[in-house]
N, C-alpha and C positions, 0 to 999 in steps of 0.2 A: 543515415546510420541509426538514428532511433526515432523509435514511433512518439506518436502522443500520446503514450501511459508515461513512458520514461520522461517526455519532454514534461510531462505536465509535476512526476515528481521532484524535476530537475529547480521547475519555478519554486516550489516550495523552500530550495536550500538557500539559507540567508548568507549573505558575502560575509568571507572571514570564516567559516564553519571548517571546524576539524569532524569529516564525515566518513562512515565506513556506509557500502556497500555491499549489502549481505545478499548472498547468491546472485554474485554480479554476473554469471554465466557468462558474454562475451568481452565483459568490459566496456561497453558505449557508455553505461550513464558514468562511469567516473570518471572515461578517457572524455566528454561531453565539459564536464564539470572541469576537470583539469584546463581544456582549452580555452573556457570563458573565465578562468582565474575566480572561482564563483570558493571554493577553498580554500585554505591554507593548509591542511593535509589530506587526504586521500586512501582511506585502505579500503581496499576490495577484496573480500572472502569468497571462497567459493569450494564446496567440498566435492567435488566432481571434476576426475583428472583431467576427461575431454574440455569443458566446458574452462578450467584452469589451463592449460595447455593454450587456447584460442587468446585466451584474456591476456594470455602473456605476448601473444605474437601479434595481438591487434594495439595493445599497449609498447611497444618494440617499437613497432610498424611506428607509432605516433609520435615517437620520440618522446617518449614520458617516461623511460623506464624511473626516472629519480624522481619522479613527483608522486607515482601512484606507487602504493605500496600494495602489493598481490603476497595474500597471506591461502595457503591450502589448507580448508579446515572446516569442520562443524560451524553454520550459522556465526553467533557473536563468543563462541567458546574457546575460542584464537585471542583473544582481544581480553583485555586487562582493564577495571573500572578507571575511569578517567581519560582514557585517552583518545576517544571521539566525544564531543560533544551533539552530535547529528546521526540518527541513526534512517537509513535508510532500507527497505524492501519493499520490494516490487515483483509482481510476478509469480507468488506464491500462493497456493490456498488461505482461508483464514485459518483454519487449523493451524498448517506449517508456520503459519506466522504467529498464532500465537506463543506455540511452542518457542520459537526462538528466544520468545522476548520472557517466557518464564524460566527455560534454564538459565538466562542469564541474569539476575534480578540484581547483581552489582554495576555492572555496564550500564543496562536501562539507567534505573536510578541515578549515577552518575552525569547520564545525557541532558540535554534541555531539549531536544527535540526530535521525535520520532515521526516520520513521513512513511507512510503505510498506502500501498496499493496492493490489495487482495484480489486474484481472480474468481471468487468465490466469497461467501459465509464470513461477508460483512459483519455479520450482526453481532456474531464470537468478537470480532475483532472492538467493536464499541463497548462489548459489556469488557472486556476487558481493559480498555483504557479506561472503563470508569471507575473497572475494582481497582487500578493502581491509582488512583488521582492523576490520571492523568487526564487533561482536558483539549477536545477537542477545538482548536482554535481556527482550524480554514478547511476547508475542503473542495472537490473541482470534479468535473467531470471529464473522461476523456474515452476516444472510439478509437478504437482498432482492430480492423479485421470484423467490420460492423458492429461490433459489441462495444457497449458502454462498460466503461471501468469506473467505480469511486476511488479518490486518490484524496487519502487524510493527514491533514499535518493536526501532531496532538504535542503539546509544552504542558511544562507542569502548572508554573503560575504568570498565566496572562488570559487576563479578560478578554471572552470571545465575542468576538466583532457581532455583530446586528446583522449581517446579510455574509452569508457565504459565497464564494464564487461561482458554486455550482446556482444557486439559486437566480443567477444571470445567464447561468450558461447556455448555448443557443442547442445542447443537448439534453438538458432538462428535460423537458418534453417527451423527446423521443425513446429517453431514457424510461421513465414513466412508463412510455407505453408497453416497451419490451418489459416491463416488470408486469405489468398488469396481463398481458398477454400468460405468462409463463404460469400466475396464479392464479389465470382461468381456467391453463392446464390441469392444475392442478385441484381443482372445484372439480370440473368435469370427471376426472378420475373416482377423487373420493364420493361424486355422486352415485356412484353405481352401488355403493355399501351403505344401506342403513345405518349400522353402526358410526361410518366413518361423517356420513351426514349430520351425526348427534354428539360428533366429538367437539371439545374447546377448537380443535385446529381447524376444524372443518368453519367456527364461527369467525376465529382467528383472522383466517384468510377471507372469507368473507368482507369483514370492515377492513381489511388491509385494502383492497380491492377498490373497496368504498371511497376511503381516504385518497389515492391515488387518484381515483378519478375526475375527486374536487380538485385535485390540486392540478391537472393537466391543466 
């Protein structure tokens, strides 16, 4: 029922967590979460009638309807400060994610832990946990559908470990190389423009490049 991006946000959620699932689309990771007893409440959001309609029939289907709470609605704008302590998405741009987490700035703040899987524009999603103090605490890799996902767990005050999970992970590597690959594309491109040969991004990507490849 769910791949390894969900499986991997799912490790992230610590036992006892009051957790919302924001664009839970069919509902696996909360009907997931529900089964392994890994919460103590459960709401899952979802602003898309189809994709809310499924969540309710595969939640039904599980005998969960009184454990998991299915709320119809914009991202965390359904939801009232204080009443998750875990916030979870998965499955969104970095943009759309960060969107979510700045219209809401009471909910966040109120949270202790935000589990973030972007399919995209990573990088929005770190400068923004660092403009809110929020800290990167673990992080993991996971593939589906051949593509490597990063998958962030960020708390507010707790010192971050020495070794990340990703930095054992046995897609490390591979993950690297699909990035390094992508920003040779993109070398080659802006090599055809002088200009774009003489730009910061053109050097940018260059020692990005660089660095990636010491570390494979």
């Amino acid at each position: 029922m769910i791949d390894s991006r969900i499986r991997a946000v799912m490790e992230f959620v610590r036992a006892g967590s009051r957790v919302v699932d924001v664009g839970a689309d069919h509902g696996y990771l909360s009907i997931e979460l529900a089964r392994r007893g890994l919460a103590t409440k459960i709401i899952a959001t979802e602003k898309n009638r189809g994709p809310f309609e499924a969540a309710r029939q595969n939640i039904s289907a599980a005998g969960l309807d009184g454990v998991i709470e299915l709320r119809l609605g914009d991202g965390l704008q359904i939801l009232s400060a204080g009443e998750v302590d875990t916030i979870c998405i998965a499955g969104m741009g970095g943009g759309l994610i960060k969107k979510i987490l700045v219209d809401a700035p009471d909910v966040v703040s109120s949270a202790r832990q935000l589990i973030l899987q972007p399919m995209n524009d990573i990088k929005k999603i770190r400068e923004l946990l660092a403009e809110m103090n929020w800290l990167i605490d673990d992080e993991d890799l996971a593939e589906a559908a051949g593509i490597i996902y990063e998958v962030i767990s960020a708390v507010k005050v707790v010192a971050a470990p020495k070794i990340f999970k990703r930095e054992s992970s046995p897609l490390r590597r591979k993950f690297f190389a699909q990035r390094i690959a992508k920003l040779q594309r993109v070398v080659a491109e802006m090599s055809k423009s002088d200009s774009a040969r003489s730009s910061e991004k053109f050097a940018a990507t260059l020692a990005e490049i660089d660095t990636l490849q010491r570390l494979c």
